[in-house]
C-alpha positions as CSV (number, residue, x, y, z in Angstrom):
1,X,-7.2,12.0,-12.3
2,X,-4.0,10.2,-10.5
3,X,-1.9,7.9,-12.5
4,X,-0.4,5.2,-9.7
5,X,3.2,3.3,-10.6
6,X,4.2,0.8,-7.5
7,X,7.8,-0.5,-7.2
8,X,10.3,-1.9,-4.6
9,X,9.1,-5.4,-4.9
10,X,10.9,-8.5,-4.9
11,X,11.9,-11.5,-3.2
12,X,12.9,-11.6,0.2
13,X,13.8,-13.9,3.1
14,X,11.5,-14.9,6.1
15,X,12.6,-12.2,8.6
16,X,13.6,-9.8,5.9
17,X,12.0,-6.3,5.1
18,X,11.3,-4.4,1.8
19,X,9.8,-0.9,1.1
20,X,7.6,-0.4,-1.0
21,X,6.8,2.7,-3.3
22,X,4.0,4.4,-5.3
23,X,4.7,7.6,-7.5
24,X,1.8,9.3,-8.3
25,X,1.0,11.7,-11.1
26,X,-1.3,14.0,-12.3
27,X,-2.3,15.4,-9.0
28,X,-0.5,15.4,-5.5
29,X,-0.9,12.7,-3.2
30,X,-2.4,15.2,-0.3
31,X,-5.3,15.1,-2.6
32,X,-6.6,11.5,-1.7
33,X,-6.4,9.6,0.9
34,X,-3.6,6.9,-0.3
35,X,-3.9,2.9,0.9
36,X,-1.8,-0.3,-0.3
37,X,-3.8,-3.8,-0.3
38,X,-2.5,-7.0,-1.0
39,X,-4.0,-9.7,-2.8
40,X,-2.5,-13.6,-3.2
41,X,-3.8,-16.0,-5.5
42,X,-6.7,-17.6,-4.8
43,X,-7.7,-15.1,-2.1
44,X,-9.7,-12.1,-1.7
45,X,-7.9,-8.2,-2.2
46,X,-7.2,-7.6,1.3
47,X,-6.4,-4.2,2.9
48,X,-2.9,-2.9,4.3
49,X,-2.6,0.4,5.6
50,X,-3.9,3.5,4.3
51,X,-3.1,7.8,5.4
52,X,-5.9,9.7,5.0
53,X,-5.9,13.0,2.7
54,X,-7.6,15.2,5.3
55,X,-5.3,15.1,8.4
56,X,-2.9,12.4,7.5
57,X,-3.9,10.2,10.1
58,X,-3.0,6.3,9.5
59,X,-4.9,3.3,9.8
60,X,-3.8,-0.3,9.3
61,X,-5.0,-3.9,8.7
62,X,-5.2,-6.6,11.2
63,X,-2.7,-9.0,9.2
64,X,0.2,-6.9,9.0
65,X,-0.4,-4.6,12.0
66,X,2.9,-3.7,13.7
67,X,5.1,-4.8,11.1
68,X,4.7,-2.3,8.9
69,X,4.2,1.4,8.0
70,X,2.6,4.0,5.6
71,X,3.9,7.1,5.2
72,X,3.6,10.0,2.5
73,X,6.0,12.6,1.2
74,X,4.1,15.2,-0.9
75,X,6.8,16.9,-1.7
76,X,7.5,13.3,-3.9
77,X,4.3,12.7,-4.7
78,X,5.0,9.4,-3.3
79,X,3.6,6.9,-0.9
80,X,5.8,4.3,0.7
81,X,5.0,0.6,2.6
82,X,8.2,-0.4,4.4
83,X,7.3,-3.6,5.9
84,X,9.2,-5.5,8.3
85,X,9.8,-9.5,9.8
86,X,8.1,-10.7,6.6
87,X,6.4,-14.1,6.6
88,X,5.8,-16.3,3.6
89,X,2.1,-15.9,4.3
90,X,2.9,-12.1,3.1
91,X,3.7,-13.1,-0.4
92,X,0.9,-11.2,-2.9
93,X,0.8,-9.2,-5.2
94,X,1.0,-5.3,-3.6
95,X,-1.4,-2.7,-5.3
96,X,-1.4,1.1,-3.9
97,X,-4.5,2.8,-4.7
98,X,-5.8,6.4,-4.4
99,X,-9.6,7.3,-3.2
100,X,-11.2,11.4,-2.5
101,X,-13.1,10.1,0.8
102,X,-11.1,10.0,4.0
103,X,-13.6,7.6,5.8
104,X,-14.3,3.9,5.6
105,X,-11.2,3.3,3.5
106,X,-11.0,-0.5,4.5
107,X,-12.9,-0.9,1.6
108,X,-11.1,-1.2,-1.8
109,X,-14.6,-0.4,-3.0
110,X,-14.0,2.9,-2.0
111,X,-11.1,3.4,-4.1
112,X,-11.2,5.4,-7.4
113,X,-7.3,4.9,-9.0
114,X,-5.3,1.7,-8.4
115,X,-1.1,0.8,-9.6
116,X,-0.5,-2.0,-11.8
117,X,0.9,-3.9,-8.5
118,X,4.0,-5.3,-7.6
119,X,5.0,-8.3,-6.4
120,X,6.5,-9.4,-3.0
121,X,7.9,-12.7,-2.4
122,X,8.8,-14.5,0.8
123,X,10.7,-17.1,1.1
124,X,10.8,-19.8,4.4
């Protein structure tokens, strides 16, 4: 079992950029593939970017694609989102979550742990 604990949220300018973090405990993060989805109210979770526990490979989401990035440092046990030119369209709430398949992880079905969330806020 994986305990997840996001932070580096906040409010931000139109423009700005933030990094986001997720410490994970209880077992490393090479274990599981790790993703961070988004969810703003009234709307369905939507999902980010993930990097895959099998070859670290990364895959990301059409509404943030090219503005931001996932990377992983094991050695940390942490997973970080920095994202870039934010829009006030990108203000959610910012879960990281943990799943044991490396396939079809566009799905937060697919997930097995989630973080509590954190929340980002743009401003125009």
């Amino acid at each position: 079992q994986v305990q997840l604990v996001e932070s580096g949220g906040g409010l931000v300018q139109a423009g700005g950029s933030l990094r986001l973090s997720c410490a994970a405990s209880g077992r490393t993060t090479s274990t599981y593939s790790m993703g961070w989805f988004r969810q703003a109210p009234g709307k369905e979770r939507e999902f980010v970017a993930v990097v895959r526990r099998n070859d670290a490979s990364t895959y990301y989401g059409d509404s943030l694609k090219g503005r931001v990035t996932i990377s992983r440092d094991n050695g940390k046990n942490t997973v970080y989102l920095q994202m870039n030119s934010l829009k006030p369209e990108d203000t959610a709430v910012y879960y990281c979550a943990a799943a044991t398949r490396a396939y079809g992880l566009e799905k937060s079905d697919y997930y097995d742990y989630w973080g509590q969330g954190t929340q980002v806020t743009v401003s125009s």
